[in-house]
Every structure is written in C-alpha cells, then in structure tokens.
KOLGU-4560 file (N, C-alpha, C; in nm, 3 decimals, padded with zeros to 5 digits):
<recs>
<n_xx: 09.161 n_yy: 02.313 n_zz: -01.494 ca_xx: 09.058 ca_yy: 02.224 ca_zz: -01.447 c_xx: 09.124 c_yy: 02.099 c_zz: -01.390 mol: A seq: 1 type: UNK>
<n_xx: 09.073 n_yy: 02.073 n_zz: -01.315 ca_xx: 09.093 ca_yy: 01.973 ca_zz: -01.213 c_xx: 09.069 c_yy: 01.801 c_zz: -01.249 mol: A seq: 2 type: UNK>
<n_xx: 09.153 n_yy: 01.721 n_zz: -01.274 ca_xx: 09.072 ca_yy: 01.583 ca_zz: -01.292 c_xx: 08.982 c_yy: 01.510 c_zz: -01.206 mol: A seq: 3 type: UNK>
<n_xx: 09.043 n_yy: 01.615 n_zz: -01.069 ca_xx: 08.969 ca_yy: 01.543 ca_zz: -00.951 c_xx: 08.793 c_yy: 01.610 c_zz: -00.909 mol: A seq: 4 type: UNK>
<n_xx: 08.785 n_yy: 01.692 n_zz: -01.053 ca_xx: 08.623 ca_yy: 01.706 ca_zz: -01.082 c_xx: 08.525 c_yy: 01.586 c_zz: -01.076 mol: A seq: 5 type: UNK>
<n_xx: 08.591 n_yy: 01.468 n_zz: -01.141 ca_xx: 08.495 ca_yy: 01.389 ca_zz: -01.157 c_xx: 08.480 c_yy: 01.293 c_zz: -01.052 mol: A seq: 6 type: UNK>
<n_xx: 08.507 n_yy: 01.316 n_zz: -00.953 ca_xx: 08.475 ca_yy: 01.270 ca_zz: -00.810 c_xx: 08.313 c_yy: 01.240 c_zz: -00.806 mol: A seq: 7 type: UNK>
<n_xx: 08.252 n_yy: 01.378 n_zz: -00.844 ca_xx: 08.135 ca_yy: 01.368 ca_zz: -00.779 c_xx: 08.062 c_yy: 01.297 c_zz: -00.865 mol: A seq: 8 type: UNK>
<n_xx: 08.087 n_yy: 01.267 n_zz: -00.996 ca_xx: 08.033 ca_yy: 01.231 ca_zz: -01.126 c_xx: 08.043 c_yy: 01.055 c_zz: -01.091 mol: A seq: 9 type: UNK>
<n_xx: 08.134 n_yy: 00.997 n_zz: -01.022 ca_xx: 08.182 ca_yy: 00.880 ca_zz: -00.977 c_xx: 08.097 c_yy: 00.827 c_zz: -00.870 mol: A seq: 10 type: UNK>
<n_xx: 08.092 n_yy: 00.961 n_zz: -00.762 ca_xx: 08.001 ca_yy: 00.901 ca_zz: -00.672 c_xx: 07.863 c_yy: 00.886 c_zz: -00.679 mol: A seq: 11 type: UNK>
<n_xx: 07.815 n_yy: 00.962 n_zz: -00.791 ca_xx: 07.653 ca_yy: 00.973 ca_zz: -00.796 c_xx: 07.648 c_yy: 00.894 c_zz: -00.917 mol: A seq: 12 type: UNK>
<n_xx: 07.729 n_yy: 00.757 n_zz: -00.968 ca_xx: 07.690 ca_yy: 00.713 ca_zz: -01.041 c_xx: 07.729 c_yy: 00.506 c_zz: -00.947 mol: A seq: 13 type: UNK>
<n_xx: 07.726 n_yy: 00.560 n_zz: -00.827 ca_xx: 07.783 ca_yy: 00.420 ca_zz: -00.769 c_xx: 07.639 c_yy: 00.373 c_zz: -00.662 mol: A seq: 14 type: UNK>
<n_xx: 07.644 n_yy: 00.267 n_zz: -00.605 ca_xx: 07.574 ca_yy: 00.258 ca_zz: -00.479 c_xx: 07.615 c_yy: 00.199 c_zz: -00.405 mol: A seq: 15 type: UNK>
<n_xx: 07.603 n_yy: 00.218 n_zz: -00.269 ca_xx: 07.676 ca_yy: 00.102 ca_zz: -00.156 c_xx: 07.537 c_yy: 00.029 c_zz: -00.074 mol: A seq: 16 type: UNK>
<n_xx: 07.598 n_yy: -00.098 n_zz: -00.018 ca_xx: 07.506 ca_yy: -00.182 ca_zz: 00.074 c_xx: 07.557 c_yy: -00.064 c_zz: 00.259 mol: A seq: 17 type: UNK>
<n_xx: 07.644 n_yy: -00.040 n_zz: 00.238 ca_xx: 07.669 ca_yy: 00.049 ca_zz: 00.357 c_xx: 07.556 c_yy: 00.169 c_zz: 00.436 mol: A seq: 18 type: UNK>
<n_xx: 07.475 n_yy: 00.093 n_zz: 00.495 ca_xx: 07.397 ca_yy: 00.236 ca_zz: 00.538 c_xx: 07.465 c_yy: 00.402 c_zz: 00.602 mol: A seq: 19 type: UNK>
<n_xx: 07.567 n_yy: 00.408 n_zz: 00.622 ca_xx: 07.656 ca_yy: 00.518 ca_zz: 00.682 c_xx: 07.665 c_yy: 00.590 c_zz: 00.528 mol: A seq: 20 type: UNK>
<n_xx: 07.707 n_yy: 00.557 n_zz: 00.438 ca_xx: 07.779 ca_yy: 00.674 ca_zz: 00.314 c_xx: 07.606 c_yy: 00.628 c_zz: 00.107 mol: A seq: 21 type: UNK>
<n_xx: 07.525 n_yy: 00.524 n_zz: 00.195 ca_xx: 07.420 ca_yy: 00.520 ca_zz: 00.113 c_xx: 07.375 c_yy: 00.623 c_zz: 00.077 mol: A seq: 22 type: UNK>
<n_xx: 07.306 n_yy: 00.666 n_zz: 00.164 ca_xx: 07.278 ca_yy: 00.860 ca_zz: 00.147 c_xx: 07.337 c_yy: 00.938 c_zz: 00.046 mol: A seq: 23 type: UNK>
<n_xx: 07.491 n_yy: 00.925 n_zz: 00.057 ca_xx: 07.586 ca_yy: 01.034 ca_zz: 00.008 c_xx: 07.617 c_yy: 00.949 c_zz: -00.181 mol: A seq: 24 type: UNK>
<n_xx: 07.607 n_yy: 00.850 n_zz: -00.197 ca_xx: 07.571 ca_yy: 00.789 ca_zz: -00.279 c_xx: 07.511 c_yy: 00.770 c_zz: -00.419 mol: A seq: 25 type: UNK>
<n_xx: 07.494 n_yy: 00.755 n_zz: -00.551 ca_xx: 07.373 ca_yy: 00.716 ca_zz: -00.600 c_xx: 07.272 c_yy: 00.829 c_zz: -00.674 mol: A seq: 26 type: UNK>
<n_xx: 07.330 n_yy: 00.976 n_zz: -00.639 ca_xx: 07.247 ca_yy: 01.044 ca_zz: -00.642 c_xx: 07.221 c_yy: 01.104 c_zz: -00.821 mol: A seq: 27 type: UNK>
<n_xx: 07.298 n_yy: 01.032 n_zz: -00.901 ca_xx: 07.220 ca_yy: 01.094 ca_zz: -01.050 c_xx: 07.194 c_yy: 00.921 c_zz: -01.112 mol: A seq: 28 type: UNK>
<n_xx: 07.170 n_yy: 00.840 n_zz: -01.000 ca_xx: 07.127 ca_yy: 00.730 ca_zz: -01.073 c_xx: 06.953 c_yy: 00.709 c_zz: -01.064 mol: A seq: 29 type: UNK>
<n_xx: 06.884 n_yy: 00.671 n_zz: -01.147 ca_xx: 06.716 ca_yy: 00.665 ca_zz: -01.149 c_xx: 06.689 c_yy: 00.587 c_zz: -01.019 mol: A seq: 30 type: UNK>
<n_xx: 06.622 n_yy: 00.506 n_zz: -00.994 ca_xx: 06.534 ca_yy: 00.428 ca_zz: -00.840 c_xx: 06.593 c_yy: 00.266 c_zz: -01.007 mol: A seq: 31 type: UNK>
<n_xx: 06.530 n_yy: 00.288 n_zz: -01.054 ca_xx: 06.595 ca_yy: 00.142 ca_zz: -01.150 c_xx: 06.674 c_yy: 00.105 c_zz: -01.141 mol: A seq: 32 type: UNK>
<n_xx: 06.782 n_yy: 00.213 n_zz: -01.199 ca_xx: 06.922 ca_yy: 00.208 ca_zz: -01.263 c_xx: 07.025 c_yy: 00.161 c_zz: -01.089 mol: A seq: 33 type: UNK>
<n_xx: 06.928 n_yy: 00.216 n_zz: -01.032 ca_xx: 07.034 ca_yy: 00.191 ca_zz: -00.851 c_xx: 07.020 c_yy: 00.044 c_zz: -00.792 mol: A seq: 34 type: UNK>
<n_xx: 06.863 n_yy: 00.013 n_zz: -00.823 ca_xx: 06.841 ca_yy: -00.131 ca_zz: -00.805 c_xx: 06.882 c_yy: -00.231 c_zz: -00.882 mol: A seq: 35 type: UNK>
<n_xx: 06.945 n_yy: -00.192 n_zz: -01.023 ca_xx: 06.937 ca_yy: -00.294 ca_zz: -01.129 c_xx: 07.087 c_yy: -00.303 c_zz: -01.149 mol: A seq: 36 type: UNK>
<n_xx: 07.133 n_yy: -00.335 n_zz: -01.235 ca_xx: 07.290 ca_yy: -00.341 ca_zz: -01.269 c_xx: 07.337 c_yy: -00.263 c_zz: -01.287 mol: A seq: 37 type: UNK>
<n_xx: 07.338 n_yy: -00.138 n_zz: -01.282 ca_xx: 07.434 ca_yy: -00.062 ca_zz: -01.303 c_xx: 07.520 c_yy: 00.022 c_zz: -01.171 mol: A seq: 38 type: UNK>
<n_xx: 07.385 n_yy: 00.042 n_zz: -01.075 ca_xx: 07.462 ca_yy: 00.081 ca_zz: -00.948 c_xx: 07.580 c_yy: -00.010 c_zz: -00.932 mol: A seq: 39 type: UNK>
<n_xx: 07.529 n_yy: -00.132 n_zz: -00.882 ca_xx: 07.628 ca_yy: -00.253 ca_zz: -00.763 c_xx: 07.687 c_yy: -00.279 c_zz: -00.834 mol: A seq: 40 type: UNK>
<n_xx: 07.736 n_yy: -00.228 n_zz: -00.995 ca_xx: 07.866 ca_yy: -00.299 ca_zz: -01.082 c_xx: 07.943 c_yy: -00.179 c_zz: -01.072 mol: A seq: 41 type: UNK>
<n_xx: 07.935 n_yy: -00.067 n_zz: -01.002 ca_xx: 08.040 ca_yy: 00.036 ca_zz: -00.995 c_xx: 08.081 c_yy: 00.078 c_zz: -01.100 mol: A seq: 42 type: UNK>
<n_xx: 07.982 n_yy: 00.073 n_zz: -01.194 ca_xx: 08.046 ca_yy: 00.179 ca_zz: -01.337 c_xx: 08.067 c_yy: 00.302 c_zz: -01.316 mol: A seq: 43 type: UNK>
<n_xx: 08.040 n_yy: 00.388 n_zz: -01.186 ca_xx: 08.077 ca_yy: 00.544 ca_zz: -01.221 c_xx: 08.203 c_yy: 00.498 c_zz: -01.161 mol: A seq: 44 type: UNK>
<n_xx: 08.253 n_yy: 00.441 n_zz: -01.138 ca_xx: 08.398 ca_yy: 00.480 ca_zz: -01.078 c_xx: 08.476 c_yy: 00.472 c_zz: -01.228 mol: A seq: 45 type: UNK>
<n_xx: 08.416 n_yy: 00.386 n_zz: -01.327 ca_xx: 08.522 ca_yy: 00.393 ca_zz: -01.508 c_xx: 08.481 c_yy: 00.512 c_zz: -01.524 mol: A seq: 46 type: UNK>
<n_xx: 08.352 n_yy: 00.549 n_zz: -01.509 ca_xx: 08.303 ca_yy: 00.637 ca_zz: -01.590 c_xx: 08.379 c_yy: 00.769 c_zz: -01.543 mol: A seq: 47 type: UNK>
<n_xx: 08.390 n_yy: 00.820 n_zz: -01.397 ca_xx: 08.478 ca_yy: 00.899 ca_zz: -01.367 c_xx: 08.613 c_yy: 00.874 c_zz: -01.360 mol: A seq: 48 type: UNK>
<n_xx: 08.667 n_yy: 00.792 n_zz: -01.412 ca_xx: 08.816 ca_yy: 00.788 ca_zz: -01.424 c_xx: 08.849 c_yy: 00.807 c_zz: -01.587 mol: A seq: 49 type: UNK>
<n_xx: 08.720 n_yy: 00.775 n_zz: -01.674 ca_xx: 08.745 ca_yy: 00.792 ca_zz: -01.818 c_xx: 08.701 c_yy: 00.973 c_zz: -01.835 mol: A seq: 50 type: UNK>
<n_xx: 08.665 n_yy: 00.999 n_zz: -01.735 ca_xx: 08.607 ca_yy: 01.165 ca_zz: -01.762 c_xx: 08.750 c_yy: 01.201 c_zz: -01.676 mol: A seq: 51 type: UNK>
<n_xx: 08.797 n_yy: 01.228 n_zz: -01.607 ca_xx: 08.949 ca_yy: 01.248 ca_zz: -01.574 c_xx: 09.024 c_yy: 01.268 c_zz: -01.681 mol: A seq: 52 type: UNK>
<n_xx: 09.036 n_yy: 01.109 n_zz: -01.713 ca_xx: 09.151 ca_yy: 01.130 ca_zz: -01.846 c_xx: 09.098 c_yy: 01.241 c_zz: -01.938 mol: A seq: 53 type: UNK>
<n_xx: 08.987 n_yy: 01.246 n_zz: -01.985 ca_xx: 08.948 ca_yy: 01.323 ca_zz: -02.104 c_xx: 08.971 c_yy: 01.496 c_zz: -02.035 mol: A seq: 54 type: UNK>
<n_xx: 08.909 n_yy: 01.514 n_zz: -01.919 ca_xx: 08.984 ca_yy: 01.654 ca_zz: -01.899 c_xx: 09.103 c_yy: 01.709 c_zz: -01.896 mol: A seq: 55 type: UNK>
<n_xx: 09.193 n_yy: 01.556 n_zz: -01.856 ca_xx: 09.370 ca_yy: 01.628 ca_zz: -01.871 c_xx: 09.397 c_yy: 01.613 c_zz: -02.005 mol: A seq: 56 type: UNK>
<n_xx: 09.330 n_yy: 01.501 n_zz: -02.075 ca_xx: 09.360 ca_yy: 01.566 ca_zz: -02.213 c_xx: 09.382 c_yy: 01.649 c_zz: -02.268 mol: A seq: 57 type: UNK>
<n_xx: 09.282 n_yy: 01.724 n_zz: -02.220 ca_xx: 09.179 ca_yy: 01.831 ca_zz: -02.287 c_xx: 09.257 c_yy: 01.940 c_zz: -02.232 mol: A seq: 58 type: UNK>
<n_xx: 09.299 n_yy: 01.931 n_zz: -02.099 ca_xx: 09.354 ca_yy: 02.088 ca_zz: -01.989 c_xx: 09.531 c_yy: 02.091 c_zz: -01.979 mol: A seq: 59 type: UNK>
<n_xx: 09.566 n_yy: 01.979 n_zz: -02.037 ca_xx: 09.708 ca_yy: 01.979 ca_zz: -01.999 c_xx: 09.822 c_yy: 02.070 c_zz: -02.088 mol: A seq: 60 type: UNK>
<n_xx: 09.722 n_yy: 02.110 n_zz: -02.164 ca_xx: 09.812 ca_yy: 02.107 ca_zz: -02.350 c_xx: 09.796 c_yy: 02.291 c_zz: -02.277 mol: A seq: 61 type: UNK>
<n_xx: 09.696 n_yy: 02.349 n_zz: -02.168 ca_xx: 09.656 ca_yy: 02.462 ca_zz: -02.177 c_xx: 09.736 c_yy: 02.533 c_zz: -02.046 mol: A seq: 62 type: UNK>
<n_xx: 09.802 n_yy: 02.457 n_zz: -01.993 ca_xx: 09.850 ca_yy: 02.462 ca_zz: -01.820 c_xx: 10.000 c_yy: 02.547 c_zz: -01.913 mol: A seq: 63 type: UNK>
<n_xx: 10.012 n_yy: 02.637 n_zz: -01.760 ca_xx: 10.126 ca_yy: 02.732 ca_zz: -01.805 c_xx: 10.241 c_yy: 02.636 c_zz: -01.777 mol: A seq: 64 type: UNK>
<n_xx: 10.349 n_yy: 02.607 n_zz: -01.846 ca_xx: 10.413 ca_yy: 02.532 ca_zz: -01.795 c_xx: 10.611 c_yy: 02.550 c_zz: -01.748 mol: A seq: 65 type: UNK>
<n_xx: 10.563 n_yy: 02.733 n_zz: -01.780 ca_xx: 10.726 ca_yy: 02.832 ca_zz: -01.738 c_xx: 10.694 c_yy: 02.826 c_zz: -01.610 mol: A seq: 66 type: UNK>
<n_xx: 10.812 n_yy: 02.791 n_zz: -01.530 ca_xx: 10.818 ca_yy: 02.863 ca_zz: -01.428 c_xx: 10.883 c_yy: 02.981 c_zz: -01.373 mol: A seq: 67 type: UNK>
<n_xx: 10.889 n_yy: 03.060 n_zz: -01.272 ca_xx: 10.961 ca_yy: 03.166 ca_zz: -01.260 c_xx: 11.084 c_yy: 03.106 c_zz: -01.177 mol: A seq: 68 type: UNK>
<n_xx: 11.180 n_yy: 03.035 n_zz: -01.175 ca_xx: 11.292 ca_yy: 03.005 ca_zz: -01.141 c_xx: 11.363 c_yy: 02.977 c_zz: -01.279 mol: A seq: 69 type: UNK>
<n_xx: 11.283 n_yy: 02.931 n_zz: -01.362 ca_xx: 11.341 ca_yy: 02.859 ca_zz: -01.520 c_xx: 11.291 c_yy: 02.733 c_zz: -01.550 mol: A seq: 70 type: UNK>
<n_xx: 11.395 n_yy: 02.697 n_zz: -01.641 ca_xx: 11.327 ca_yy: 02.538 ca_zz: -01.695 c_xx: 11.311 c_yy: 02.451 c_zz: -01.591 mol: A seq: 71 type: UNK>
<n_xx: 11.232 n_yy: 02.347 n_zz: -01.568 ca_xx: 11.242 ca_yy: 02.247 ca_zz: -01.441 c_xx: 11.361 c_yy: 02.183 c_zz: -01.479 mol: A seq: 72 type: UNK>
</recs>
C-alpha cells in the first residue's frame, strides 16, 4: 500500500479561494465544515500526512525486502 493513498483523503478535506481547482476540492467536507474553520485551516493536508505515516507503519514491516541481486 501506497502512502501516497492519502492524497485524496487530503484533498477532500481542504478548500481553496481558487476558482480553477475549487471544484476538485472539499469534496468529503459538509457545506459548514467548508465554510467554517476547518476547510481554510487546511487540516486535511495533517490529516493526510498523519494517515501516510500510519500506513507505512502499518505496510513497511510487510514489504518484501530480498532482492534478487542480494543484500542491498
């Protein structure tokens, strides 16, 4: 698994004043939560960087880590 899963988890928890990428934006935040403090303080960008860490946590211990030439 990928850390770079939580991309989308980051972006649908952000909002921009940008009308070009607004749209693409915002999209698991309520009509409140987008107008009120939580959009314009950019918490999904912690929130997807703290869900990152927790998947390599979680995926790193599970990654094959022989290669077929030998030890790195």
């Amino acid at each position: 698994m990928d850390p770079g899963e939580a991309s989308p988890l980051g972006l649908g928890l952000t909002t921009s004043g940008d009308l070009h990428i607004a749209g693409a934006v915002g999209f698991l935040l309520t009509d409140h939560a987008a107008h009120g403090t939580p959009g314009p303080m950019n918490l999904g960008v912690v929130v997807a960087l703290a869900v990152a860490g927790a998947l390599y946590a979680c995926t790193a211990s599970l990654a094959d880590r022989r290669t077929p030439g030998g030890a790195r």
